[in-house]
Every structure is written in C-alpha cells, then in structure tokens.
N, C-alpha and C positions, 0 to 999 in steps of 0.2 A: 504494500500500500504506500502510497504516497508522503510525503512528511507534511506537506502540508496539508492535507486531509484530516493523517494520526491527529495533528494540531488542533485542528477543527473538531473531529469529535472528542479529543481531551477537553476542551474549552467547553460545548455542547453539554458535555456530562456532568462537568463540573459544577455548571446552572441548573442543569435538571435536581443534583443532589441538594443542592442550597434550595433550591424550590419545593424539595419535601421535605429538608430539614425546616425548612420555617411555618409549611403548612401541619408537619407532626409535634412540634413547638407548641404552635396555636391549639392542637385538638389535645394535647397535653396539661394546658393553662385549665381552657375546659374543662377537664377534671378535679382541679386541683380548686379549683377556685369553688368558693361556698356558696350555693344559691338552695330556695328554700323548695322548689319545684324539682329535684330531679327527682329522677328514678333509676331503677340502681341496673334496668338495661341500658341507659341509655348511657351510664356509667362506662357500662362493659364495653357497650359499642367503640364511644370515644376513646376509651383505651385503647379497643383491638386496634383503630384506626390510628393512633397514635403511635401504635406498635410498628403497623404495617409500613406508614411512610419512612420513620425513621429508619427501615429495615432497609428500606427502599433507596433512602440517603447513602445508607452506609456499601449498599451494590454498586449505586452509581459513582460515590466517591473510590471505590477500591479500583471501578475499570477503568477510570481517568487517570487512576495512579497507575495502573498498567499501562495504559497509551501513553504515558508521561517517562514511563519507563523504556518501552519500545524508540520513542523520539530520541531519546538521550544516547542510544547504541550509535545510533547515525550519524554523522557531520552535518547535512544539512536540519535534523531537527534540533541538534544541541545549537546549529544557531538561530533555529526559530524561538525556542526555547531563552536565549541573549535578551535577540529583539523585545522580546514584547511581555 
C-alpha cells in the first residue's frame, strides 16, 4: 500500500477513535451522574453502550498505531510522519 494512503487511514482512525472515545465518555457521564427518573435498564443499557464504544476507541486507536507502525518501516512514511 501506499505511504500516503497508510497516512491517511492512520489519520482516519485516529478520528474515528477520539469520536467514540468522546461519545463512550458522554454515555458514561450518563451513568454516573444522579437523576431521580432512571431505571436500572436503562442503566445497563448506557453502560453496555459505554462499554461498546470505548471498546470500539481502543480497536480503532490500536490499528492507527499499526499503520503508524507500518509508515515508520519506510522512508517515504517516516517523512510523512516529519511533515505533519
């Protein structure tokens, strides 16, 4: 594959995992936080779904550290890698 491609979806992944670390964050708060209305599914729910994305964070952050990995073998990705 390409180097500037690997780069591209390292970058790609990178954002997808911060985008479900901040939406597994947020369904996490949800929990945590006291309100006089829950119910204790709706508990479980937001957890599983807190569970899920965070899980989800930590896939996409491990395969961008792979493609971050693969780039750096190479010369032209160790200098895309420089640049930017």
């Amino acid at each position: 594959m390409d180097a500037k491609q690997l780069y591209n979806k390292m970058v790609d992944f990178k954002q997808y995992g911060t985008v479900l670390l901040a939406v597994g964050v947020f369904f996490y708060l949800g929990t945590i936080i006291p309100s006089e209305t829950k119910v204790m599914t709706d508990i479980y729910i937001a957890t599983g779904a807190s569970v899920g994305f965070l899980a989800g964070s930590v896939s996409f952050f491990s395969i961008a550290k792979k493609f971050r990995s693969q780039l750096i073998e190479t010369e032209e990705g160790q200098e895309l890698l420089m640049k930017k």
